[in-house]
Structure formats: C-alpha cells, structure tokens
Backbone bond lengths (Angstrom), bond angles and torsions (degrees), N, CA, C in turn:
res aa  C-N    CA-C-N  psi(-1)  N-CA   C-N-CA  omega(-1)  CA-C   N-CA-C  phi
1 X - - - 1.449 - - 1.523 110.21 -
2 X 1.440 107.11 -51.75 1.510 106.25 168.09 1.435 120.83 -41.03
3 X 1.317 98.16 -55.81 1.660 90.56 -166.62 1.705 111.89 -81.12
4 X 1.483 124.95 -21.22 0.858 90.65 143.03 1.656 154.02 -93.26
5 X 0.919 130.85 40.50 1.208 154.56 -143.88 1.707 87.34 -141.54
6 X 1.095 127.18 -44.71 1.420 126.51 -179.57 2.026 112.47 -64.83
7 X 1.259 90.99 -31.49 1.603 103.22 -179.47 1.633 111.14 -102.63
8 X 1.273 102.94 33.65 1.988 111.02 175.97 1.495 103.13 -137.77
9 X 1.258 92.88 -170.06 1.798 108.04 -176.87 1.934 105.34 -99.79
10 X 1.376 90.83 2.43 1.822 88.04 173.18 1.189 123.33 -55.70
11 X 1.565 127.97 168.61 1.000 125.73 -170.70 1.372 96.13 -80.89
12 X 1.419 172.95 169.34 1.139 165.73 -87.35 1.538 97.52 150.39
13 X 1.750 118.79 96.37 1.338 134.59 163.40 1.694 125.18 -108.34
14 X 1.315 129.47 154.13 1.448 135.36 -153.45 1.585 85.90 -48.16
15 X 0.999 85.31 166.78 1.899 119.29 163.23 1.607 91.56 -71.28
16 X 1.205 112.96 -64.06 1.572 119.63 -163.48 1.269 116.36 -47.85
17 X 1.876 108.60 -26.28 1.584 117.12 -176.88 1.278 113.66 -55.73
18 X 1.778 88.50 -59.46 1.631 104.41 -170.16 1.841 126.59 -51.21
19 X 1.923 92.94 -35.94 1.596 99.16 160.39 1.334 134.56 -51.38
20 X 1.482 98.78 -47.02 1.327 103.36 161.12 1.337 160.04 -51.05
21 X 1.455 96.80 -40.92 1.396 140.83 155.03 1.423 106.33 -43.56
22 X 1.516 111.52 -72.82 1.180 95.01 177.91 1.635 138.54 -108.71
23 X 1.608 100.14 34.10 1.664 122.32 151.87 1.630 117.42 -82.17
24 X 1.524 113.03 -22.79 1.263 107.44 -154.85 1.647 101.76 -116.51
25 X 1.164 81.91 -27.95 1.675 113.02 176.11 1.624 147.82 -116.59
26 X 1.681 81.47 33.87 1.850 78.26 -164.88 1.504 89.02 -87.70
27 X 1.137 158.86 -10.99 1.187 133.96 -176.78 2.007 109.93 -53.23
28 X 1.389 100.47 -33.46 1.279 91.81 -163.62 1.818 94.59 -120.18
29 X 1.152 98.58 35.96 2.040 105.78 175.55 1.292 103.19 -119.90
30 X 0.785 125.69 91.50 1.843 143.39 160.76 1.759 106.22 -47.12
31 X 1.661 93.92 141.31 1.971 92.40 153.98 1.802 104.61 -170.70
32 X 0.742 81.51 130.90 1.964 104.60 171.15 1.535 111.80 -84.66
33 X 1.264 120.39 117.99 0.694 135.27 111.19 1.791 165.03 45.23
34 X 1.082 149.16 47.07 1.528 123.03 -170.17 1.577 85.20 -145.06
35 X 1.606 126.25 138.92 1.436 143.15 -173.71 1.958 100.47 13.74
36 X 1.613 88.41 53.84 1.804 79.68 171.78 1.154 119.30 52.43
37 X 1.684 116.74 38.17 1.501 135.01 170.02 1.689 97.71 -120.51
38 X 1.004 131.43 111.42 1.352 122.67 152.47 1.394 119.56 -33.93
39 X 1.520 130.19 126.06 1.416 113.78 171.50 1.787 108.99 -141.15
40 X 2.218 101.99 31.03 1.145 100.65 -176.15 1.593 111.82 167.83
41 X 1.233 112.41 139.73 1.440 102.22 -162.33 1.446 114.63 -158.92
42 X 1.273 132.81 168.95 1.441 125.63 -169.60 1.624 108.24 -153.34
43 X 1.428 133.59 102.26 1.425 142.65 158.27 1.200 124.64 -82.01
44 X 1.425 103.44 108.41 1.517 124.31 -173.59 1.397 119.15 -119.02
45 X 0.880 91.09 172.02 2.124 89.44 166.25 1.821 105.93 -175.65
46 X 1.233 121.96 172.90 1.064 135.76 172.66 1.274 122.51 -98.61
47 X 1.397 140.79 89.28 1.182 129.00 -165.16 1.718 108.21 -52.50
48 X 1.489 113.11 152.31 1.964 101.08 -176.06 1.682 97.78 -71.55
49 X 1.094 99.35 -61.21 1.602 104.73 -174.89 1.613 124.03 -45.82
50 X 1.666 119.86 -8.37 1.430 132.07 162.48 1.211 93.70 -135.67
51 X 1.526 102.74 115.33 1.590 120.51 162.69 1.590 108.14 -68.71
52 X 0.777 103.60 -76.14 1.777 132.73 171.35 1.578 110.50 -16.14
53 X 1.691 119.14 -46.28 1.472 122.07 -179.28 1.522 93.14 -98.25
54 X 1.635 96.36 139.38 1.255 102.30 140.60 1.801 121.40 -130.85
55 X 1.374 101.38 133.05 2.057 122.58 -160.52 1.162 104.21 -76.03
56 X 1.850 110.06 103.41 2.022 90.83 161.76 1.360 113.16 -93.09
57 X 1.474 83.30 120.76 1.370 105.18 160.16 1.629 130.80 -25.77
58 X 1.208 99.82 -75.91 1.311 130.37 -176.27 1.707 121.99 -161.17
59 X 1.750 116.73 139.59 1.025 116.66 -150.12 1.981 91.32 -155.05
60 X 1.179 100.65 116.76 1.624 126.51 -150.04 1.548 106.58 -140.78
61 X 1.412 110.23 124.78 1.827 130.12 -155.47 1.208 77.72 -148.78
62 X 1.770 119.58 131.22 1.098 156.87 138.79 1.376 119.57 -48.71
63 X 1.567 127.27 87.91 0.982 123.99 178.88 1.821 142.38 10.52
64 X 1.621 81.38 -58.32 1.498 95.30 177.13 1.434 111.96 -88.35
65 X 1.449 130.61 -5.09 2.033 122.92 151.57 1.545 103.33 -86.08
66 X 1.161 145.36 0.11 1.284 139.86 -161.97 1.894 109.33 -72.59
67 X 1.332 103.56 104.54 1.722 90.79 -176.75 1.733 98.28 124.22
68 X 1.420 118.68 -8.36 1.557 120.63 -163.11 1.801 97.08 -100.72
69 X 1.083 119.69 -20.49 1.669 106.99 -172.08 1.542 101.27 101.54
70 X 1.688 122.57 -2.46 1.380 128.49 164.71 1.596 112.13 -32.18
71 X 1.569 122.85 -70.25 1.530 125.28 -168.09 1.681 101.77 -59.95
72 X 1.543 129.62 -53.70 0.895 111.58 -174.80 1.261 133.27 -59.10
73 X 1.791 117.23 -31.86 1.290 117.55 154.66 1.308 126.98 -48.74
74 X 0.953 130.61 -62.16 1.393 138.20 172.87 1.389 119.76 -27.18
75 X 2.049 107.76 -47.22 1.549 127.43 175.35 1.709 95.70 -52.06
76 X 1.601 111.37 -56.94 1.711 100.59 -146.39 1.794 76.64 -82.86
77 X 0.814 144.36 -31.79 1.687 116.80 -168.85 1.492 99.55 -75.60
78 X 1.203 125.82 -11.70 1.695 97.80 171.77 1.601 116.28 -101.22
79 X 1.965 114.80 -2.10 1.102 115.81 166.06 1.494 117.82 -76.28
80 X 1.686 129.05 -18.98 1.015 130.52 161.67 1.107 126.60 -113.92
81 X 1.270 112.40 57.44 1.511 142.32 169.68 1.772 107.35 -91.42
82 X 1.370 113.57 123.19 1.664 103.62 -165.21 1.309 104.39 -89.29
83 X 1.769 126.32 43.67 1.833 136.25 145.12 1.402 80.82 -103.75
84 X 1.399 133.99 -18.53 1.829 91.57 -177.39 1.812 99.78 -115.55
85 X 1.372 107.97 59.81 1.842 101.93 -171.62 1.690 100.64 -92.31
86 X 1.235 83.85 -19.20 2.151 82.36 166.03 1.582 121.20 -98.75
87 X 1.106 106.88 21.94 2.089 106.67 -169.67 1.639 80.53 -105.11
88 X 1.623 83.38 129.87 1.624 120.24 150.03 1.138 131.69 -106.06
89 X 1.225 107.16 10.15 1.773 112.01 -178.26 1.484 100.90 -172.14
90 X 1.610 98.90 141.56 1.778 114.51 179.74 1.401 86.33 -115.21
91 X 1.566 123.15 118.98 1.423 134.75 110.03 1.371 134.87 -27.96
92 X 1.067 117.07 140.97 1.338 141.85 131.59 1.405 137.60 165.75
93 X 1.890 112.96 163.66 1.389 100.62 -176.86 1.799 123.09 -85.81
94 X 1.501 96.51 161.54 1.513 77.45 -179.72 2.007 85.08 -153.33
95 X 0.954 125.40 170.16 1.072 159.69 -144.41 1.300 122.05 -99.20
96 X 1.425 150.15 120.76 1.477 116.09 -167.84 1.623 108.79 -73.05
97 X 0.915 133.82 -36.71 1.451 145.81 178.98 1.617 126.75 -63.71
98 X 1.368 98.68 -3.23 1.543 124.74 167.23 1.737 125.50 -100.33
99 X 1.478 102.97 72.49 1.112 123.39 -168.69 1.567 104.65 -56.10
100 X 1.013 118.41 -58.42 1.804 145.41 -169.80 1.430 83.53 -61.10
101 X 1.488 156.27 -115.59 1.104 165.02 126.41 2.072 85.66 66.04
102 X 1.542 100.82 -63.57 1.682 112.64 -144.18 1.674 82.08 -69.98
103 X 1.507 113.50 -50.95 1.289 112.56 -149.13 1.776 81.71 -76.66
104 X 0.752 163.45 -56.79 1.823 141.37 -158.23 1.417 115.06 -90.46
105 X 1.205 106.71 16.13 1.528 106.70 168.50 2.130 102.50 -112.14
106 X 1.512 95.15 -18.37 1.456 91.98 -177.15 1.657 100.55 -104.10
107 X 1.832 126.61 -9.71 1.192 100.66 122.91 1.326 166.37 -47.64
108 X 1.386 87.36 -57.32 1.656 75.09 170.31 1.394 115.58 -61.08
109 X 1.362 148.13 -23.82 1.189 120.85 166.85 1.314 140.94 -49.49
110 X 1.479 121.30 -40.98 1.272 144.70 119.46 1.809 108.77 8.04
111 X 1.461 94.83 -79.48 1.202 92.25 -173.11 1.352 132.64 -59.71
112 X 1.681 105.84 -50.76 2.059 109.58 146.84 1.422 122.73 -66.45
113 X 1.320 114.97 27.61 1.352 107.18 162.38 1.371 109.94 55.48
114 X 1.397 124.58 62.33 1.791 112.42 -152.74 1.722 84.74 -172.58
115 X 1.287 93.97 170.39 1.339 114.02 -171.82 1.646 121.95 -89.55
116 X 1.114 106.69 162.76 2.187 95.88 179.82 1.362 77.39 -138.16
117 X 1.525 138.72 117.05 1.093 135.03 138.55 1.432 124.75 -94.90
118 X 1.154 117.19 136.03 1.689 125.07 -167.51 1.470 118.04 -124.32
119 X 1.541 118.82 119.99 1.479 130.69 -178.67 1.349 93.46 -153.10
120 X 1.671 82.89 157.12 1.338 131.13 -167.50 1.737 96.68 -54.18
121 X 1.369 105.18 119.33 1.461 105.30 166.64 2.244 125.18 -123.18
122 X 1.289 93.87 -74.43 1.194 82.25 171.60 1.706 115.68 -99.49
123 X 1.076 132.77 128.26 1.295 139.39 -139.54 2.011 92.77 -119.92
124 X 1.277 84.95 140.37 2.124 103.25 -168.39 1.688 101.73 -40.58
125 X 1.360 112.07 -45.09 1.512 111.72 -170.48 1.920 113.84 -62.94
126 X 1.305 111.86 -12.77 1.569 122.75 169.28 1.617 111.02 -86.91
127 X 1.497 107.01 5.60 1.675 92.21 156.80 1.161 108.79 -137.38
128 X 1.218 100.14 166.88 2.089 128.86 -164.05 1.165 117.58 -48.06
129 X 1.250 123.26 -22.11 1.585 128.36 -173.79 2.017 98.33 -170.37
130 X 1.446 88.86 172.33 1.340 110.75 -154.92 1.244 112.37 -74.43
131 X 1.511 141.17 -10.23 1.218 174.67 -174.60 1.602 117.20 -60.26
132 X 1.667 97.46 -38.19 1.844 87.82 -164.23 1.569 76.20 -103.47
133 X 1.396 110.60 167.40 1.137 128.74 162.99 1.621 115.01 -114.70
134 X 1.539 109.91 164.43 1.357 106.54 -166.34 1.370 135.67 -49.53
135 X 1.345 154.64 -171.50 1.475 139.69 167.11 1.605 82.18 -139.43
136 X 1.608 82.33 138.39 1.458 122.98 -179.45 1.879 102.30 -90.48
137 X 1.185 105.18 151.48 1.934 97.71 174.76 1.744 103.61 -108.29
138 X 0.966 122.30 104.57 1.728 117.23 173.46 1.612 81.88 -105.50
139 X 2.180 72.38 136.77 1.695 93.66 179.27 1.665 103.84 -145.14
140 X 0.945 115.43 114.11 1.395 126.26 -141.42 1.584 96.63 -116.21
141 X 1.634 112.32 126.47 1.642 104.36 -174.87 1.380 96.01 140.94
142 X 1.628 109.25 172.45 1.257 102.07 5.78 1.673 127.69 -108.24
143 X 1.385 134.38 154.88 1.109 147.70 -114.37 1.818 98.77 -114.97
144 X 1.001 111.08 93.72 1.964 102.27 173.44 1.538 120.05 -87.25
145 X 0.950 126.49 133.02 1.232 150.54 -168.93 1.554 110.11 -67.41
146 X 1.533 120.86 105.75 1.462 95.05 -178.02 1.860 105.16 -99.19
C-alpha cells in the first residue's frame, strides 16, 4: 500500500500506518489484486462511537487499473463486508480539487439510490503549512443492504 501510494498524488502516510490498518483493521481494509501485484486498496474503519458509518480512510488505484471501475468495486465489496452489515453511511474526506475522489463517492450514491451530502469539515487553517487544502466530509446514505 505504501509503495503504492508512494507512486500517486495521495497524501503519503507511514508504512507503519498502513500495517496497522490492516492488523487492526482488515475487516474493513480492502485490496485488489492483479498476478499477486497489488494494484489497489481501501482503509477504513468504523468509528466506536458510530456504529452505523464506516470512514475511508484512504482509497489507492495503481496507475495501470485507473479508469476500470477498480475504486468503485473495492467501495461495494467493503460495504458488503459482514463488519459493515450495520453501516448506513460511508464517510469520507476529500478535497475540493479532487474531482475523481468527488465523482466515485457521488457515485456510489447513485448507485444505492441514496444521497452524498457534502460540508465543510476540516478547514486549511488545521494544517501545518500552506500546502494542503481543506477536506470536505462526503457522507453518503443512507445505504440498505441487499
């Protein structure tokens, strides 16, 4: 995951995260696949205090699946994952300048027939330097289980 994540426009988190992530968290950490090459992956979790959401983290396509329907698969196999048989809503932040990000998170709503509502969440002045721009909250749902 690291490394690929090292060769994208992602935000770039420890090695140690991603281990973690998915020691603590693989029920709800997705990854694809291709001749036993990773080429795609999804870090999630359930916040304790919202059963109901589960937050992606981060969501990472290998150049060469980019354009295949890779991220969205990945979304519905970790929404019917039986750690998420009680989530009514997928989180997450995304960026205003992250078109790709906007458009498959306001797919999949589309696709559950459900809503993507989007507000202002973490705002530019909550990071370290002038560089990141704000994160938006898409919260998508809510989501029925077929």
């Amino acid at each position: 995951m690291w490394e690929l994540v090292e060769h994208s426009t992602l935000d770039q988190n420890s090695a140690y995260k991603y281990i973690m992530m998915c020691e603590y968290f693989a029920e709800t950490c997705v990854v694809a696949k291709v001749d036993k090459e990773l080429v795609g992956f999804i870090t999630a979790f359930i916040p304790p205090e919202r059963p109901d959401v589960v937050f992606v983290w981060q969501i990472g396509v290998d150049s060469s699946q980019q354009g295949k329907g890779l991220a969205s698969k990945l979304l519905n196999e970790l929404i019917h994952r039986e750690a998420c048989e009680d989530i009514r809503f997928v989180e997450a932040t995304v960026t205003p300048t992250n078109k790709a990000s906007q458009a498959l998170f306001r797919k999949l709503a589309r696709t559950h027939n459900t809503t993507c509502d989007v507000s202002e969440f973490f705002t530019k002045d909550l990071f370290p330097n002038d560089t990141h721009e704000e994160e938006l909250n898409f919260r998508i749902g809510p989501i029925e289980r077929a």
